[in-house]
SEZA-14426 format. One record per residue (C-alpha): residue number from 0; x, y, z. Coordinates in steps of 0.05 Angstrom, whole numbers. Layout:
% residues N
{NUM,{X,Y,Z}}
...
***
This chain:
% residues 100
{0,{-137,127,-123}}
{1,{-109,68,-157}}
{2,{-35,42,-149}}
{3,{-25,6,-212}}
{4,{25,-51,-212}}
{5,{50,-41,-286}}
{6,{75,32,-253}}
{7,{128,-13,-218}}
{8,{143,-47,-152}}
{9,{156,16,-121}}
{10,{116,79,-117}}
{11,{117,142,-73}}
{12,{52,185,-60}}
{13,{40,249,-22}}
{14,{-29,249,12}}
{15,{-73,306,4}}
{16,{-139,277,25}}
{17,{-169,218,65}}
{18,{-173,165,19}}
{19,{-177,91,-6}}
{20,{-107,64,-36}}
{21,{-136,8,-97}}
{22,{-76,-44,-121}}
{23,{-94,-53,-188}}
{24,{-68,-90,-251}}
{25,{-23,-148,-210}}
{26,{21,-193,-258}}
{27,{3,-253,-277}}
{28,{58,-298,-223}}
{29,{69,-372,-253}}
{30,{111,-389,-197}}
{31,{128,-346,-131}}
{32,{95,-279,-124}}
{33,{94,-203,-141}}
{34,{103,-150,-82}}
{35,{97,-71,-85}}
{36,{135,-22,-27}}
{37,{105,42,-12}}
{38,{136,106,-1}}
{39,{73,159,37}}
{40,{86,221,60}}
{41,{21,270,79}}
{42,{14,345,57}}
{43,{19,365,138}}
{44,{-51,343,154}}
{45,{-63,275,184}}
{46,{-94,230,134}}
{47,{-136,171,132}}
{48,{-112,114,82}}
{49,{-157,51,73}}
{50,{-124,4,29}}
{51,{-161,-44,-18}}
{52,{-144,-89,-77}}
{53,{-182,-101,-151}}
{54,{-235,-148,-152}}
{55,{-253,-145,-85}}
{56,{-195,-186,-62}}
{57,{-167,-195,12}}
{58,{-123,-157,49}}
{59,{-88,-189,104}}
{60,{-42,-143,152}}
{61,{9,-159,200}}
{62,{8,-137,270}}
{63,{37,-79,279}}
{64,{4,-51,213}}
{65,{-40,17,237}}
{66,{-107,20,238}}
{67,{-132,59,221}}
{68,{-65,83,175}}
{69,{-63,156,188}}
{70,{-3,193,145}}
{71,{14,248,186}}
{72,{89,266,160}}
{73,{110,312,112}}
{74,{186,300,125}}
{75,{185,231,154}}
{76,{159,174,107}}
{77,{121,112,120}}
{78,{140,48,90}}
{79,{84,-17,69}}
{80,{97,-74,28}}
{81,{53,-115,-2}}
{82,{54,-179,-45}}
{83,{11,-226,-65}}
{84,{18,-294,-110}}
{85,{-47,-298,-144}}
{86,{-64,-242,-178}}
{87,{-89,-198,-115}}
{88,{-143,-248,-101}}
{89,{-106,-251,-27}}
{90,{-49,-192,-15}}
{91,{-1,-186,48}}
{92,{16,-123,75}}
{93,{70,-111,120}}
{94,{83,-45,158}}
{95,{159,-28,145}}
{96,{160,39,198}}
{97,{167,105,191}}
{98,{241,130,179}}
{99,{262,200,190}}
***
């Protein structure tokens, strides 16, 4: 599943499957960066996201980031940001929490 940047810097999904998460179609930055928050919720089954970016870029997570990322809640969501400032050749992701 893809999570296009031209969609906007932030997008919600409900997760019905394990699956890979793809940030596609970063803008072109000229100075500073471009960032994307998160919204997941699951469909009441514990999922497995992996998360990837276009052009077989690099993902680098913070510490308290899960791994693996299960989504577990329907109710409750969990909150990531990511951001980058070239293109998605090297993204950051940040675990925000979950917030009920």
């Amino acid at each position: 599943q893809n999570i296009s940047l031209s969609n906007g810097n932030f997008q919600t999904f409900t997760i019905g499957a394990n699956l890979t998460l793809t940030f596609t179609n970063w803008p072109t930055v000229t100075s500073g960066m471009s960032s994307i928050v998160v919204e997941l919720k699951s469909d009441g089954v514990a999922r497995t996201v992996v998360w990837s970016t276009e052009n077989a870029g690099l993902i680098y997570k913070d510490s308290a980031f899960p791994t693996p990322f299960i989504v577990n809640a329907q109710e409750d969501p969990m909150y990531v940001e990511f951001w980058t400032y070239n293109q998605g050749a090297t993204v950051f992701g940040k675990f925000l929490g979950t917030f009920s």
